[in-house]
MIMINU-592756 format. One record per residue: residue number from 1; residue in three letters; x, z, y of N, C-alpha, C, O in turn. Coordinates in Angstrom, 3 decimals. Atoms other than C-alpha are relative to their C-alpha. Layout:
residues N
NUM:ALA:X:Z:Y:X:Z:Y:X:Z:Y:X:Z:Y;
...
***
This chain:
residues 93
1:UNK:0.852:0.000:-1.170:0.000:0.000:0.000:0.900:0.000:1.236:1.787:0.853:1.232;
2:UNK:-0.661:-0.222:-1.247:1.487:-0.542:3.475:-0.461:1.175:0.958:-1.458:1.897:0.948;
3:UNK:0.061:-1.552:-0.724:1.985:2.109:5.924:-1.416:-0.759:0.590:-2.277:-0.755:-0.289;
4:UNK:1.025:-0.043:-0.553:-0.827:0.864:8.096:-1.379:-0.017:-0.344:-2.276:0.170:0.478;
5:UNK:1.078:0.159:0.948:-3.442:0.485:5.708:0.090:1.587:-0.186:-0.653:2.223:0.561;
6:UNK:-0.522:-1.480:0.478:-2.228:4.106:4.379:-1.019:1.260:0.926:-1.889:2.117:0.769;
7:UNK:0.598:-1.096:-1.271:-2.813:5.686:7.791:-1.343:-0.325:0.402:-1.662:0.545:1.212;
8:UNK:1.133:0.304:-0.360:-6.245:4.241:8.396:-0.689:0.835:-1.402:-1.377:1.831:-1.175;
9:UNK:0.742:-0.700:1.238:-7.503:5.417:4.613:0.152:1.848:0.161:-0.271:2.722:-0.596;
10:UNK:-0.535:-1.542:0.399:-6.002:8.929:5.740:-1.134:0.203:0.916:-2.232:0.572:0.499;
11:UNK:1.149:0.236:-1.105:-8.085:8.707:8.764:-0.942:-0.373:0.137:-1.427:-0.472:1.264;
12:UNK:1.516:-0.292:0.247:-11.366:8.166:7.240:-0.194:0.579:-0.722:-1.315:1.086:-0.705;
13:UNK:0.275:-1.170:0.729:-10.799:10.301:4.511:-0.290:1.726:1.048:-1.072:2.672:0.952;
14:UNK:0.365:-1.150:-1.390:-10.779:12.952:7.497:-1.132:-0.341:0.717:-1.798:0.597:1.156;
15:UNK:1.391:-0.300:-0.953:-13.662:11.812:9.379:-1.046:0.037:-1.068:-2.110:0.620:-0.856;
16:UNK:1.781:-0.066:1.015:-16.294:11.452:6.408:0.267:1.579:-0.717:-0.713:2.097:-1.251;
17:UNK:0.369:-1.522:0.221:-14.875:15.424:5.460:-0.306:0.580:0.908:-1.042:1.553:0.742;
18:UNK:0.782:-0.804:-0.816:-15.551:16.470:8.424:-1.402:-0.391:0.357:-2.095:0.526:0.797;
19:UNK:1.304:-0.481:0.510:-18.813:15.366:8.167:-0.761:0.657:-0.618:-1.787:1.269:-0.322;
20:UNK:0.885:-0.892:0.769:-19.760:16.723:5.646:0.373:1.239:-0.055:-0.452:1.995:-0.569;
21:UNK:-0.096:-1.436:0.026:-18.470:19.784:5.869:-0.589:0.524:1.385:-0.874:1.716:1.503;
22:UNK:1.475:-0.453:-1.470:-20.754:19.664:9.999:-0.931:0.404:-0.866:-1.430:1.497:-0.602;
23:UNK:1.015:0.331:0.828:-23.140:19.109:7.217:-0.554:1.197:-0.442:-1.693:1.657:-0.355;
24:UNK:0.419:-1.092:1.560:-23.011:21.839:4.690:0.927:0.454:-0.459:1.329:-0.149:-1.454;
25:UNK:-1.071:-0.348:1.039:-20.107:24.022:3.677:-0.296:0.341:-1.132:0.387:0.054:-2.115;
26:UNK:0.261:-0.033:1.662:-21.960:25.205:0.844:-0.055:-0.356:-0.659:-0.016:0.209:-1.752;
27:UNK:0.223:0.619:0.978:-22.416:22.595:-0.541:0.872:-0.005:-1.406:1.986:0.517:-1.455;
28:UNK:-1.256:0.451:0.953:-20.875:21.527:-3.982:0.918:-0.741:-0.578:0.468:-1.248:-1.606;
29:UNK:-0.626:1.295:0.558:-18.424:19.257:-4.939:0.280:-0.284:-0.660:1.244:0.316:-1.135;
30:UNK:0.232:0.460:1.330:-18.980:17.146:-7.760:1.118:-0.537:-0.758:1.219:-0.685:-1.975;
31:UNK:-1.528:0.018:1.178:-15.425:16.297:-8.666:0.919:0.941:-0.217:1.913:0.836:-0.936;
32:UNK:-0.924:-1.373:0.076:-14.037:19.841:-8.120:-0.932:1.452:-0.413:-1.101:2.408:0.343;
33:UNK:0.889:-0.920:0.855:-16.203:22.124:-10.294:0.181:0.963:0.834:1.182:1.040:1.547;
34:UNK:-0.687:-1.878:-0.527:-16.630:26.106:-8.930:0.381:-0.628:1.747:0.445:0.319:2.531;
35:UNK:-0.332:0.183:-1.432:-15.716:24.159:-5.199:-1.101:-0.131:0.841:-1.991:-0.906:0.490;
36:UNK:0.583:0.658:-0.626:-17.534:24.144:-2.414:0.688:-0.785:1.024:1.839:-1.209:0.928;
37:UNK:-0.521:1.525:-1.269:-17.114:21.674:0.858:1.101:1.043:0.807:2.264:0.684:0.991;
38:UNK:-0.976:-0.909:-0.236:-15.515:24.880:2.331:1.108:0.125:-0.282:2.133:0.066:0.397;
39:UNK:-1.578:-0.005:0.742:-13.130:25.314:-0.435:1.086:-1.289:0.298:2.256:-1.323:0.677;
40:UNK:-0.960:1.227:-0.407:-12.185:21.658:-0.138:0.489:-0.287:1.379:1.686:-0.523:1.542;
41:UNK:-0.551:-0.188:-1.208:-11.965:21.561:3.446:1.672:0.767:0.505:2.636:0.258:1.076;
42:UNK:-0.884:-1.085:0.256:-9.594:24.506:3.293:1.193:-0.616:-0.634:2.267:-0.775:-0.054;
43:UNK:-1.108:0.356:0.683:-7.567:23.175:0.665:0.639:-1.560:0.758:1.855:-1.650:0.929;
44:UNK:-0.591:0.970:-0.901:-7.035:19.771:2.634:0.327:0.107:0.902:1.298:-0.525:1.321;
45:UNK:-1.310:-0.603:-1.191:-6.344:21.686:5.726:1.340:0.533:-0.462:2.154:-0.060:0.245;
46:UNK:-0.898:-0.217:0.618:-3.532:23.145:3.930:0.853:-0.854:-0.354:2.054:-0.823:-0.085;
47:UNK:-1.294:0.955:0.278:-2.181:20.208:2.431:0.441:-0.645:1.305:1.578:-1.079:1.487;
48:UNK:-0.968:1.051:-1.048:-1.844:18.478:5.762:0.395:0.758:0.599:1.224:0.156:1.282;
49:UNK:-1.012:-0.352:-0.580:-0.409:20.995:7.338:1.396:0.389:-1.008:2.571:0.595:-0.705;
50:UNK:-1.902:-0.255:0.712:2.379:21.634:4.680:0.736:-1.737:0.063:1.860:-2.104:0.408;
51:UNK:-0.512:0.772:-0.529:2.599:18.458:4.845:0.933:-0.874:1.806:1.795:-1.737:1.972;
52:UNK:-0.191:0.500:-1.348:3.144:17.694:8.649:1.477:1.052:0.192:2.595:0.641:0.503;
53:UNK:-1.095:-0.874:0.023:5.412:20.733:8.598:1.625:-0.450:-0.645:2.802:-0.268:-0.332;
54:UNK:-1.340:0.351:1.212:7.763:19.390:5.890:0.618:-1.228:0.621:1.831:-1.302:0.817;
55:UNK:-0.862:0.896:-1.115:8.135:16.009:8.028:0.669:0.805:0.548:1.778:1.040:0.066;
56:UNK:-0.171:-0.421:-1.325:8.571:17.886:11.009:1.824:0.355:-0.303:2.838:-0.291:-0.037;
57:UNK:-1.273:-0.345:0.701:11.398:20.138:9.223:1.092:-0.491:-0.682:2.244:-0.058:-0.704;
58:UNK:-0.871:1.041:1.079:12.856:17.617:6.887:0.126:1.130:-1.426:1.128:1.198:-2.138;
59:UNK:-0.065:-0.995:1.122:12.222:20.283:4.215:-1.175:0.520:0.099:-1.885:0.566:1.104;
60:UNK:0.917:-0.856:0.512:9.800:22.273:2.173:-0.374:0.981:0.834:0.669:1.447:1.292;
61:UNK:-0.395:-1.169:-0.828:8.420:25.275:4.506:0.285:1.158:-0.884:-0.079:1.226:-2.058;
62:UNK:-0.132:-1.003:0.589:9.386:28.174:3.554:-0.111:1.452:0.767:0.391:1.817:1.830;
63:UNK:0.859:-0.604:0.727:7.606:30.893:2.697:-1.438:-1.074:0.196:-1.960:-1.371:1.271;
64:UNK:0.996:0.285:-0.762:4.642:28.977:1.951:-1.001:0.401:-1.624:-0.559:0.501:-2.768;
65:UNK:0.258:0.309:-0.756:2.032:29.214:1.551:0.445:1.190:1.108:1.016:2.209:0.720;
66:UNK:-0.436:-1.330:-0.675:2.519:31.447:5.082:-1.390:0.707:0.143:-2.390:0.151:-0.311;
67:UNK:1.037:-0.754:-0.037:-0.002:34.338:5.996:-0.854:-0.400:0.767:-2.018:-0.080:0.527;
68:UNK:0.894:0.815:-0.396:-1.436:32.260:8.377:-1.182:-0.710:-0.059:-2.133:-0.741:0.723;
69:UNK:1.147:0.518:0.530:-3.529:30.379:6.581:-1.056:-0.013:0.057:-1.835:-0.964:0.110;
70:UNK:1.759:-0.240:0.309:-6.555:31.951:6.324:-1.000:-0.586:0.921:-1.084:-0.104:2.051;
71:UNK:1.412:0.353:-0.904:-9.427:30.423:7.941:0.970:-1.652:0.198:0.444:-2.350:1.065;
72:UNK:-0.247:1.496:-0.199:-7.204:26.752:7.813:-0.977:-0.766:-0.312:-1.766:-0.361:-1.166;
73:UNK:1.191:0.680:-0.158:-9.530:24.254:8.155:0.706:-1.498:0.005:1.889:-1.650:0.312;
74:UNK:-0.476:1.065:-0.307:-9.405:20.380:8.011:0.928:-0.424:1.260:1.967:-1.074:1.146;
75:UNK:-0.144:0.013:-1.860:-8.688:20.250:11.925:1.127:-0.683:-0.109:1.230:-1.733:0.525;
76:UNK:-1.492:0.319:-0.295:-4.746:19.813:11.092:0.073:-1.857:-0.251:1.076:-2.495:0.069;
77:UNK:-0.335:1.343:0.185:-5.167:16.178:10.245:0.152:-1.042:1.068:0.917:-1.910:0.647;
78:UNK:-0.215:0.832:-0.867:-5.088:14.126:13.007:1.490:0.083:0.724:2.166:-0.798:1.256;
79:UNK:-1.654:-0.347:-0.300:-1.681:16.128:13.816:0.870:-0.439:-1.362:2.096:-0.329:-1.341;
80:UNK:0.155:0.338:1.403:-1.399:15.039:10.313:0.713:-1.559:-0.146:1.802:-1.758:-0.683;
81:UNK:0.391:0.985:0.064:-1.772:11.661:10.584:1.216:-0.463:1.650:2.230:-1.138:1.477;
82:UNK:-0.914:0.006:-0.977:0.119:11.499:14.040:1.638:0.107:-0.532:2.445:-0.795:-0.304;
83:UNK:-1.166:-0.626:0.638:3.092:12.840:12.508:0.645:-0.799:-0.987:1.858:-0.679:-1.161;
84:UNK:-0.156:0.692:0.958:3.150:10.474:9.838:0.362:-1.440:0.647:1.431:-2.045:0.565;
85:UNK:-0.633:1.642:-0.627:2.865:6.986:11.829:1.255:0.358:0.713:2.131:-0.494:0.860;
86:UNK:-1.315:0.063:-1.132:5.581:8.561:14.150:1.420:0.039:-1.069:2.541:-0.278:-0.670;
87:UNK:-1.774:0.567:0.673:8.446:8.530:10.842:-0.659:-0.865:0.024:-1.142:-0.802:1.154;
88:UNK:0.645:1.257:0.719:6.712:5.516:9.641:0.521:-0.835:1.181:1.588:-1.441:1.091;
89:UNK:-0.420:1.021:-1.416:7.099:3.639:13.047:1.993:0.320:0.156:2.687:-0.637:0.498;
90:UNK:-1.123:0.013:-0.527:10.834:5.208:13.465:0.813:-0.085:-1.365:1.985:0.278:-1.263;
91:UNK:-0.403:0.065:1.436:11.656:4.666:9.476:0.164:-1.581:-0.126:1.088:-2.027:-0.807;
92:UNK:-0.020:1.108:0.013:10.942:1.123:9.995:0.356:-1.473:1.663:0.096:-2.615:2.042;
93:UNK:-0.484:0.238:-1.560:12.519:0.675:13.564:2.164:-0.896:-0.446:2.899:-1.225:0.485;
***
């Protein structure tokens, strides 16, 4: 897949969760048994910020996860996603 294609699929996978999680955190989600939209939310805020972090750093963070966390929320993606075209653009410069 090319980077630009990449970053657009990342960037609607983020706007149709945050719909649905405006929607309904309770809801349940049918490919993650025991989850709700909450849980998943949560857990994808998480990955993009360890992710964005680990660019940022050029390494794993460490301690992670950190105590922070709690209450992470999708939100981090667009810093996410930012973060990403900016190696991508200077990886292929």
């Amino acid at each position: 897949m090319e980077y630009p294609r990449f970053l657009d699929c990342l960037s609607a996978d983020y706007t149709r969760l945050r719909a649905v999680a405006a929607a309904d955190l309770t809801g349940a989600v049918p490919t993650c048994p025991g989850w709700t939209v909450a849980d998943l939310a949560r857990h994808v805020g998480e990955v993009y910020l360890h992710k964005t972090l680990a660019i940022r750093e050029g390494k794993e963070p460490e301690p992670w996860p950190p105590a922070e966390l709690a209450g992470v929320t999708v939100d981090g993606a667009p810093e996410a996603v930012a973060e990403l075209r900016r190696c991508i653009v200077t990886a292929t410069q």
